[in-house]
DSSP file (Angstrom, degrees, kcal/mol; ACC not computed):
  #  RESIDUE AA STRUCTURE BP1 BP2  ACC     N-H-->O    O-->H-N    N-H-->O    O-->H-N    TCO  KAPPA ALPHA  PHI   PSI    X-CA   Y-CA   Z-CA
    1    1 A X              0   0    0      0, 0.0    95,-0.1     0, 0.0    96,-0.1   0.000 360.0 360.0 360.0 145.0    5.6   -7.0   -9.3
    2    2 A X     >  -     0   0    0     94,-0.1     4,-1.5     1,-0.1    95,-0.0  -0.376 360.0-110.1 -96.1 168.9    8.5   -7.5  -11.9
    3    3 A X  H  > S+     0   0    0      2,-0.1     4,-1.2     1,-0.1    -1,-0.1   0.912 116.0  64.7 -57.1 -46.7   12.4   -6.9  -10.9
    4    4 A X  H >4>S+     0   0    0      1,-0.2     3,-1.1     2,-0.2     5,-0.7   0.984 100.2  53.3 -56.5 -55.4   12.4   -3.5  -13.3
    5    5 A X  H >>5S+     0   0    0      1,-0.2     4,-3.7     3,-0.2     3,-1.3   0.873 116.4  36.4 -28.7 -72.2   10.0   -2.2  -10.9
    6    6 A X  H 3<5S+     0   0    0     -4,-1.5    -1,-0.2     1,-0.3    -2,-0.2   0.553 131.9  23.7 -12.2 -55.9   12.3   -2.9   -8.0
    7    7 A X  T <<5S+     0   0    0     -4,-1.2    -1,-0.3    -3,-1.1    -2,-0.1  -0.706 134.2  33.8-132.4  50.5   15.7   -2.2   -9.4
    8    8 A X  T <45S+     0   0    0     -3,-1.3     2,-0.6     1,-0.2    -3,-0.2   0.434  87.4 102.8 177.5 -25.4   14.7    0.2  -12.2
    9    9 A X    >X< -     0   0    0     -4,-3.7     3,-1.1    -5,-0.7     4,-0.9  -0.817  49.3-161.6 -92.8  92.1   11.7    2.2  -10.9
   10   10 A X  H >> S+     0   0    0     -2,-0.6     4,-0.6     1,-0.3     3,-0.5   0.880  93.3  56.5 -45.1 -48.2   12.3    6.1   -9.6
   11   11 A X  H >> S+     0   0    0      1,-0.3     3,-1.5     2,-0.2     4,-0.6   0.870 106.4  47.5 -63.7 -36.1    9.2    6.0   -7.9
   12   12 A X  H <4 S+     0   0    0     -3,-1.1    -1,-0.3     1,-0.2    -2,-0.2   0.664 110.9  45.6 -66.9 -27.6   10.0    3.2   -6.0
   13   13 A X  H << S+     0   0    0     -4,-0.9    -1,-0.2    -3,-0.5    -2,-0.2   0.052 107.6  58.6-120.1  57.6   12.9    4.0   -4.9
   14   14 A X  H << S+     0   0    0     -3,-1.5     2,-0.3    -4,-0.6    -2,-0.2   0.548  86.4  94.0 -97.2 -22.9   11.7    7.6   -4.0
   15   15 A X  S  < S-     0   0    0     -4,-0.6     5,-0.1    -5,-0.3    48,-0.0  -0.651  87.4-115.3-101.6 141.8    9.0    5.9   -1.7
   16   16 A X     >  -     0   0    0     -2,-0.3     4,-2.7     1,-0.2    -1,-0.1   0.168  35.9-101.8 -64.0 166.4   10.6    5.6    2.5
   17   17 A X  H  > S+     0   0    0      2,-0.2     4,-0.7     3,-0.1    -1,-0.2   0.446 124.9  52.8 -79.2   6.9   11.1    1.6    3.8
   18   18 A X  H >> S+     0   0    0      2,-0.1     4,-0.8     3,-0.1     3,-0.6   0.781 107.5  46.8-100.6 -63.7    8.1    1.6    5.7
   19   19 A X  H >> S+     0   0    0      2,-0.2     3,-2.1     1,-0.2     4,-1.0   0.779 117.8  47.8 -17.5 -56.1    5.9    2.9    2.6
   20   20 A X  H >X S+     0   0    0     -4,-2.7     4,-2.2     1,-0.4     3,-0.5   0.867 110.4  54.8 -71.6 -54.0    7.8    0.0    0.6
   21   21 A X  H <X S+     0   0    0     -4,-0.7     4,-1.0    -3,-0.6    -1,-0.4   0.460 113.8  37.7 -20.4 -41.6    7.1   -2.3    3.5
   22   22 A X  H <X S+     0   0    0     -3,-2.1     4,-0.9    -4,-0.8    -2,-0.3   0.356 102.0  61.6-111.9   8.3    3.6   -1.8    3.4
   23   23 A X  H <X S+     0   0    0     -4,-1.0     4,-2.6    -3,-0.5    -2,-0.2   0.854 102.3  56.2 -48.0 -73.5    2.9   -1.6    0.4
   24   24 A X  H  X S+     0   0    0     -4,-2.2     4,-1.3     1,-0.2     3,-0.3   0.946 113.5  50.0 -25.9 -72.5    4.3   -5.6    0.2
   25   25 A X  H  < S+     0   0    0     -4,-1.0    -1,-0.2     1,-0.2    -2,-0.1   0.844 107.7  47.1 -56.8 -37.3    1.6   -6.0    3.0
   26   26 A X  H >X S+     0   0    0     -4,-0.9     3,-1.7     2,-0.1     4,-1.0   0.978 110.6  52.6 -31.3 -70.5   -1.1   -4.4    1.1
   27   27 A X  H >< S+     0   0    0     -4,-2.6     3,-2.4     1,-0.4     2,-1.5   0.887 102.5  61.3 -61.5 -71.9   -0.2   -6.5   -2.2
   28   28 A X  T 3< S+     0   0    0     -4,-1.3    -1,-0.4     1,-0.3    -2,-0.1   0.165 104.8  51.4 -77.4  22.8   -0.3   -9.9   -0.2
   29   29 A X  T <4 S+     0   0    0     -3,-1.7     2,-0.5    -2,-1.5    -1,-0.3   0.412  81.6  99.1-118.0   0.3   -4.0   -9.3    0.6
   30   30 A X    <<  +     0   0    0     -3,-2.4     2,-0.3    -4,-1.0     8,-0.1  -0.511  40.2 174.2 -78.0 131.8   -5.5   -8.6   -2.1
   31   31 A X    >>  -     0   0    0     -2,-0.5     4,-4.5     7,-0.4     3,-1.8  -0.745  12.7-164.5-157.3 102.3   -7.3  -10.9   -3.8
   32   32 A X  H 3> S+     0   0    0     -2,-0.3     4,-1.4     4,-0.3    -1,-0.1   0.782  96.5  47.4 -40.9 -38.4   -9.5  -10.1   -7.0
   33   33 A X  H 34 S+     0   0    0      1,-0.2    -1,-0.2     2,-0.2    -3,-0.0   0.557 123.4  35.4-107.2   8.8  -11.4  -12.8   -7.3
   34   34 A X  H <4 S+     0   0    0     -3,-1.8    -1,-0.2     3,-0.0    -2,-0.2   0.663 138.9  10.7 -92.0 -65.7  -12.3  -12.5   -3.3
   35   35 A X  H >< S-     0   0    0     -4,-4.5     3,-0.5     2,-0.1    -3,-0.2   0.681  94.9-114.1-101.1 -26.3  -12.4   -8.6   -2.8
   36   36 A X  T 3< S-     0   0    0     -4,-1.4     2,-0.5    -5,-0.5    -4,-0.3   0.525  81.0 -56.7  76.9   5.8  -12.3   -7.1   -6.4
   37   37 A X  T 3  S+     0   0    0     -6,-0.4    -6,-0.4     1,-0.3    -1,-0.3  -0.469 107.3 123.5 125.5 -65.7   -8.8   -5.7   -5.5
   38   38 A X    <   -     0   0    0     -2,-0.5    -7,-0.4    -3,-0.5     2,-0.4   0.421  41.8-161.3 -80.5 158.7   -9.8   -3.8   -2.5
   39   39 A X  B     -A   89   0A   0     50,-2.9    50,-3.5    -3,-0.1     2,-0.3  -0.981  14.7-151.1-146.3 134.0   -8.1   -4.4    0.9
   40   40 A X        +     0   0    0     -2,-0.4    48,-0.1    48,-0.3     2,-0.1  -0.789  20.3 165.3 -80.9 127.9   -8.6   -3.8    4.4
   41   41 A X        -     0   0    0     -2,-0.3     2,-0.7    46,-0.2    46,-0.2  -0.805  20.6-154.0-160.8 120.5   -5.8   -3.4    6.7
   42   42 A X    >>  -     0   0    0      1,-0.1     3,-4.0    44,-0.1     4,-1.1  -0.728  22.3-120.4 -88.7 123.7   -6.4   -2.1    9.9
   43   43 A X  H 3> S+     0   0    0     -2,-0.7     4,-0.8     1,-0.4     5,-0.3   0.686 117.5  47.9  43.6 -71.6   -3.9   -0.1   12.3
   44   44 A X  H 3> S+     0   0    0      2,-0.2     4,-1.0     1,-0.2    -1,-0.4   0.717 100.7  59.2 -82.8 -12.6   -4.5   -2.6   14.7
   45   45 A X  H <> S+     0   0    0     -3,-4.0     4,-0.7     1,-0.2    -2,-0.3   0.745 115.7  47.3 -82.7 -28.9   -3.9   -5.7   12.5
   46   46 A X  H  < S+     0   0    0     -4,-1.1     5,-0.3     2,-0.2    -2,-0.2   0.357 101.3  48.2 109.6-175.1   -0.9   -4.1   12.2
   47   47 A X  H >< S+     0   0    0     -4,-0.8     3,-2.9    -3,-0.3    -2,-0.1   0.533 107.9  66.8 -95.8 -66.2    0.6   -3.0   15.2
   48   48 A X  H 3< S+     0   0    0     -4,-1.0    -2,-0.2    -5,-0.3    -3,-0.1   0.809  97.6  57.2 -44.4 -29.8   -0.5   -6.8   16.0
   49   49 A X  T 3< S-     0   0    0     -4,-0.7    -1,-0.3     5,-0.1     3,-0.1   0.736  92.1-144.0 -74.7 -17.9    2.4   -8.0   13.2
   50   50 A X    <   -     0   0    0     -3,-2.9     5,-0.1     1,-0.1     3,-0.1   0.711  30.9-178.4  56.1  18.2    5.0   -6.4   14.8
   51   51 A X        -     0   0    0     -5,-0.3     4,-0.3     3,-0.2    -1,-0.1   0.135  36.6 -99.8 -61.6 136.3    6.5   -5.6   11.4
   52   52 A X  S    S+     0   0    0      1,-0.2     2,-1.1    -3,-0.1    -1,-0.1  -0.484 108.1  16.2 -36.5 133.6    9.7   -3.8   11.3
   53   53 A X  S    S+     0   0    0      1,-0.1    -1,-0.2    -3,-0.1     3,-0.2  -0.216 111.6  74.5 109.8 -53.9    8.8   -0.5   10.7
   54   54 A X        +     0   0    0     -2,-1.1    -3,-0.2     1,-0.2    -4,-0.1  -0.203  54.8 101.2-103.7  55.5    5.6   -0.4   11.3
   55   55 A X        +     0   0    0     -4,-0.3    -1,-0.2    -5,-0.1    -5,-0.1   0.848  61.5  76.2-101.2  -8.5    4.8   -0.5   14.8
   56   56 A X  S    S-     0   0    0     -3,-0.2     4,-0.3     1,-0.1     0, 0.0  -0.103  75.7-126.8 -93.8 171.3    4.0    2.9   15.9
   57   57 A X  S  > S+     0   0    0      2,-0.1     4,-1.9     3,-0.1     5,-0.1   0.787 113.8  47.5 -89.6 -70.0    0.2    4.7   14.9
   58   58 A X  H  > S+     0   0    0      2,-0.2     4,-2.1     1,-0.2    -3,-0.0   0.764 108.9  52.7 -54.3 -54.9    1.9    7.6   13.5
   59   59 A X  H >> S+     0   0    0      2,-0.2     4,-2.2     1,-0.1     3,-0.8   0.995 110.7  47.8 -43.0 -72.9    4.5    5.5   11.3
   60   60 A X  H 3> S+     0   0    0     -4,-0.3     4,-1.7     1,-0.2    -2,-0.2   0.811 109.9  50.7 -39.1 -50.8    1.8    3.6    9.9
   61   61 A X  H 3X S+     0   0    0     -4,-1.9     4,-1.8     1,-0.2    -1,-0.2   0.897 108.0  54.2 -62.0 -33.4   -0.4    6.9    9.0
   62   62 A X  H <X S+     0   0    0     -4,-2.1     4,-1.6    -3,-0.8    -2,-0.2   0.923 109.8  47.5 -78.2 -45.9    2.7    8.5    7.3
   63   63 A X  H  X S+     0   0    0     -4,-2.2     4,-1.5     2,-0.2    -1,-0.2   0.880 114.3  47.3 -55.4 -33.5    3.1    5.1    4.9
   64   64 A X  H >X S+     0   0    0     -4,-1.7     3,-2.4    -5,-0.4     4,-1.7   0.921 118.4  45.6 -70.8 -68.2   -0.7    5.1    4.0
   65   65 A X  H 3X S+     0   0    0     -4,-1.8     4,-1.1     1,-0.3    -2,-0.2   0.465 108.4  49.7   1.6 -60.5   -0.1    8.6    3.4
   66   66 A X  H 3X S+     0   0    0     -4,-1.6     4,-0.9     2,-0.2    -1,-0.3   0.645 107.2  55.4 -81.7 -36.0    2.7    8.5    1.5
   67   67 A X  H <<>S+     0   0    0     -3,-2.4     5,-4.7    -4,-1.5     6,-0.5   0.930 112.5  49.8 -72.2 -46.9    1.4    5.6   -1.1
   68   68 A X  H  <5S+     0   0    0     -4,-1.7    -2,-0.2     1,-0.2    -1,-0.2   0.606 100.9  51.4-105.8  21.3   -1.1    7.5   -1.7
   69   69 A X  H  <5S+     0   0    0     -4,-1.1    -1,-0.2    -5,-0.2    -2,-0.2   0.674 113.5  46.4 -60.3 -38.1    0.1   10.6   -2.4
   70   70 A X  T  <5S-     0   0    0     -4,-0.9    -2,-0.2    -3,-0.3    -1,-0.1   0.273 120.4-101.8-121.1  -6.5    2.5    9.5   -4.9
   71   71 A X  T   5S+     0   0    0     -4,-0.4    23,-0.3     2,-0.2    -3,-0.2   0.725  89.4 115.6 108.9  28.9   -0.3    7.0   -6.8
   72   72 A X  S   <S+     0   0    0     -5,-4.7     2,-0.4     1,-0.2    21,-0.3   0.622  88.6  22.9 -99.7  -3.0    0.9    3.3   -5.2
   73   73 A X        -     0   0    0     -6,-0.5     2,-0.6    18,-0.2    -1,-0.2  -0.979  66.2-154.7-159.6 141.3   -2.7    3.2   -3.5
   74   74 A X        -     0   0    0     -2,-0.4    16,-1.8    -3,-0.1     2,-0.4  -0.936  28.3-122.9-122.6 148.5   -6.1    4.8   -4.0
   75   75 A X  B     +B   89   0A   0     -2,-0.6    14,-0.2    14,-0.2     3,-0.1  -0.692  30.1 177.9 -82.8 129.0   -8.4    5.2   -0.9
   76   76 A X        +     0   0    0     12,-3.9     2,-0.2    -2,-0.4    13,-0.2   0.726  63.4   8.9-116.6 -20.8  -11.6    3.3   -2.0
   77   77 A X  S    S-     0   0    0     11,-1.0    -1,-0.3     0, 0.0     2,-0.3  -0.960  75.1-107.8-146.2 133.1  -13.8    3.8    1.7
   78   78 A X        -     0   0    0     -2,-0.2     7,-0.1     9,-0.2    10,-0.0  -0.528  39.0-173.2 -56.8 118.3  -13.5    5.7    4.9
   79   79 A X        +     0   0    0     -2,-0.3     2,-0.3     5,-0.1     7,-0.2  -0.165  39.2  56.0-100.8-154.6  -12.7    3.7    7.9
   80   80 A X  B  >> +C   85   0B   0      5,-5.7     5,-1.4     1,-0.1     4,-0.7  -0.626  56.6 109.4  91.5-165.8  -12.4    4.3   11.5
   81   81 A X  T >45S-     0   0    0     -2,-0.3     3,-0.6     1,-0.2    -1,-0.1   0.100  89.8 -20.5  28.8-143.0  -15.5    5.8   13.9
   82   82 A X  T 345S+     0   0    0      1,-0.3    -1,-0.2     2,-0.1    -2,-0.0   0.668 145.0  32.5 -75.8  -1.6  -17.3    4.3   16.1
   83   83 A X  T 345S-     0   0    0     -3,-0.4    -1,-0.3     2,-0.1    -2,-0.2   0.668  99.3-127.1 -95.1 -39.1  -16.8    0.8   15.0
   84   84 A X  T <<5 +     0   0    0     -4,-0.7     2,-0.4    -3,-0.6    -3,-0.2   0.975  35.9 179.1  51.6  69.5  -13.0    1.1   13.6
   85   85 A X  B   < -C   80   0B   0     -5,-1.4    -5,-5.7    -7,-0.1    -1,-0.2  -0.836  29.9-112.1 -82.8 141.2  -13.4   -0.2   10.6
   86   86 A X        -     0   0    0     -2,-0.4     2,-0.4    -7,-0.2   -44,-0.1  -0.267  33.9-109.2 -76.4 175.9  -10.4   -0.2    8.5
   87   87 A X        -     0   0    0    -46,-0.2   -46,-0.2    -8,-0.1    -9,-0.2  -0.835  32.0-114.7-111.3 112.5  -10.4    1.9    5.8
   88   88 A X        -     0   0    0     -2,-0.4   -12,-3.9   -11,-0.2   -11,-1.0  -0.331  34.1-178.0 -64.8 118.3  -10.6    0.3    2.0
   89   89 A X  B     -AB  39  75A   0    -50,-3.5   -50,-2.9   -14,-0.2   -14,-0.2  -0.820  18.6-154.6-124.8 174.4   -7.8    0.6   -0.6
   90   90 A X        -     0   0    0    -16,-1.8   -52,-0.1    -2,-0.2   -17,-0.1  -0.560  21.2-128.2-133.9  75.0   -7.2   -0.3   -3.8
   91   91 A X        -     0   0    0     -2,-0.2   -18,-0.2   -54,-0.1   -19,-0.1   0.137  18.2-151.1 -28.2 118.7   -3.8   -0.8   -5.3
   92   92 A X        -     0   0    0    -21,-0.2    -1,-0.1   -20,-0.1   -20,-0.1   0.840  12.4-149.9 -76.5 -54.7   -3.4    1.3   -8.6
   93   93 A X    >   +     0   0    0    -21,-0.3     3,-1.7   -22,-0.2     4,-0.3   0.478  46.2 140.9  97.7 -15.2   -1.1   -0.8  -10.2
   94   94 A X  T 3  S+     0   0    0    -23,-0.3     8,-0.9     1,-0.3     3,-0.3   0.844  72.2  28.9 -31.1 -58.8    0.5    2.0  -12.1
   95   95 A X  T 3  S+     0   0    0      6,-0.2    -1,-0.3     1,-0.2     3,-0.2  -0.191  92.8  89.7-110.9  37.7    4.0    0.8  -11.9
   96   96 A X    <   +     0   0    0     -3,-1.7    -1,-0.2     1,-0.3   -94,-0.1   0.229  63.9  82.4-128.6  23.5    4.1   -2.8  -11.7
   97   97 A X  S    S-     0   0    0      3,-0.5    -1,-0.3    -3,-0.3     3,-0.1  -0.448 127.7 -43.0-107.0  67.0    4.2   -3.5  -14.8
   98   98 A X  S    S-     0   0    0     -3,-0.2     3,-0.1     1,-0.1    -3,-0.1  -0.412  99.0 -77.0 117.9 -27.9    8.2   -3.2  -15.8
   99   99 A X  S    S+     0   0    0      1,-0.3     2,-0.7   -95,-0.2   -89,-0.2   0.204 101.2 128.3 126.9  39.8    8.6    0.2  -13.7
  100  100 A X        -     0   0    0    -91,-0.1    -3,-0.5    -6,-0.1    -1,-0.3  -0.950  63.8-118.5-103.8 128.6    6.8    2.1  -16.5
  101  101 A X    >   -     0   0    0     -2,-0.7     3,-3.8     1,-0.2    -6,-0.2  -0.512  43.3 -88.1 -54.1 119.6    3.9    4.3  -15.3
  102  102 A X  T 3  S+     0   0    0     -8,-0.9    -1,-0.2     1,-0.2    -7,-0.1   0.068 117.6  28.5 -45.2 137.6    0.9    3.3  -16.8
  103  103 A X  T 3  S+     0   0    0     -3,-0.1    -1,-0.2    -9,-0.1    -2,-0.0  -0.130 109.3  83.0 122.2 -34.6    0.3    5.3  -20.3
  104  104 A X    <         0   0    0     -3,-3.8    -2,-0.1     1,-0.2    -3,-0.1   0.390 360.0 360.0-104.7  18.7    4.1    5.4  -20.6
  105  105 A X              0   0    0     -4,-0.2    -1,-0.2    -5,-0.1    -3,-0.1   0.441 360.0 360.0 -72.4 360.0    5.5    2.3  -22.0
């Protein structure tokens, strides 16, 4: 992600510090040439980090929530049921290129 995003980007800094926060966690699992993009991160993996921010169930939902409502994540599988598998996303990418939305450079 460039510095304009960062320092330069409305959306980014529209989106709460736990979104921003996990978002960051997202990005540092993904790996294309592993996954195609997509990432699993489960609730319980975490809770299990102890990350500032995120430690609560409820916190956490409102950041998934919140990314992708506003286009920093797209939901790519349903997790959860009787196994609790996390649930697959796919970072959009929109704004990480200079903090222009894609289409609008």
């Amino acid at each position: 992600m460039h510095k304009e995003v960062i320092f330069g980007c409305p959306e980014w800094a529209a989106l709460s510090s736990q979104a921003k926060s996990l978002y960051w966690l997202l990005k540092g699992k993904r790996n294309p040439k592993k996954n195609g993009g997509l990432v699993r991160l489960s609730y319980r993996e975490l809770l299990e980090l102890k990350y500032h921010g995120l430690r609560r169930r409820d916190t956490i939902s409102r950041a998934f929530k919140e990314l992708e409502s506003s286009g920093w994540i797209q939901r790519q599988g349903e997790g959860g049921g009787l196994f609790g598998r996390a649930t697959i996303y796919k970072l959009t990418g929109f704004f990480d290129e200079y903090g222009f939305k894609r289409g609008e450079e």
